[in-house]
C-alpha positions, 0 to 999 in steps of 0.5 A: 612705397612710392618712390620716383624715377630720379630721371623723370620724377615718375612713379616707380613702375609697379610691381605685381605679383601674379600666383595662378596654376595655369600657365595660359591665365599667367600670359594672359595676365602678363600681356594685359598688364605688360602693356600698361606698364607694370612689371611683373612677376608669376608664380605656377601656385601658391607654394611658390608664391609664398616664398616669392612674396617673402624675399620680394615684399617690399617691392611689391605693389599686388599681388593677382591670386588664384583660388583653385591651386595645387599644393598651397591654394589660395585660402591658405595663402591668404591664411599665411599672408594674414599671419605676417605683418610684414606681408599683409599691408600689400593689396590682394585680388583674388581672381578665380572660377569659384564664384559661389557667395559663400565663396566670394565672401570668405575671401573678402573675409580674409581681406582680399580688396577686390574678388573678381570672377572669372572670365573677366574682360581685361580693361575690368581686371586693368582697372581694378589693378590700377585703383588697387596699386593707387590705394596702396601708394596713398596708404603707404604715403599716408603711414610714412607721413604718419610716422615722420610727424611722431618722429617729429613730435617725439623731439619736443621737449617744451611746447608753447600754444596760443589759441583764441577760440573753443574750436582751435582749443580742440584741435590742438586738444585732438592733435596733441593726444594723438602724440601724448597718449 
């Protein structure tokens, strides 16, 4: 997902995408994160969010969702968003009032990467974005090396290895079963 800024060879500036029913909690999220940077887009309930996130994701760095919504709450939205593959790679921070533990834990449950409370204070929801966005960006560099190397391997047609000692044996044993199942 991460590409560079051709001018200044900078990461591309993220892209959240802030689902949450109250207009006050959207501006507050804007403002926090606008001043560090990151672009944002908002939705006022998960309805909306949904439709968002399908015409936006592969743009899109996280998503901040609200719990406690109208229409499509956010379980149901994480239920949807599970469902679609194409959809579920993108990190998700749940940030809500239900602080209950079966609460908490029913949305990590559904793979949320981090269930904040709130209030919270707005370096903790800063940094949990930013360590959110990092996590995506190396798994999304790691899936597109990952994907280079089989693209790589699948071109070979004859292969010759040396190898002197048990240990380099395994390697090359470990390395070529994961190409050649």
């Amino acid at each position: 997902m991460q590409s560079d800024d051709k001018d200044h060879g900078k990461p591309a500036k993220a892209r959240i995408l802030a689902v949450d029913d109250d207009i006050r909690n959207l501006k507050l999220i804007e403002c926090y994160l606008d001043d560090e940077g990151y672009e944002i887009l908002t939705a006022s309930d998960g309805e909306q969010g949904l439709q968002i996130l399908e015409r936006e994701h592969r743009s899109l760095d996280l998503i901040l969702l609200d719990r406690m919504m109208p229409k499509v709450d956010g379980i149901e939205f994480l239920h949807r968003y599970q469902a679609n593959r194409r959809l579920r790679k993108i990190p998700v921070i749940m940030q809500t009032a239900a602080s209950e533990p079966a609460q908490i834990r029913e949305g990590l449950e559904l793979g949320v990467f981090y269930y904040l409370t709130k209030p919270y204070e707005d370096e903790v929801l800063i940094s949990l974005v930013k360590a959110a966005i990092e996590d995506h960006r190396r798994s999304a560099d790691l899936h597109a090396a990952m994907e280079e190397r089989e693209r790589t391997f699948a071109l070979i047609s004859e292969l010759r290895l040396e190898f002197r000692t048990l240990s380099e044996a395994r390697a090359v044993a470990a390395t070529l079963a994961h190409f050649f199942p």
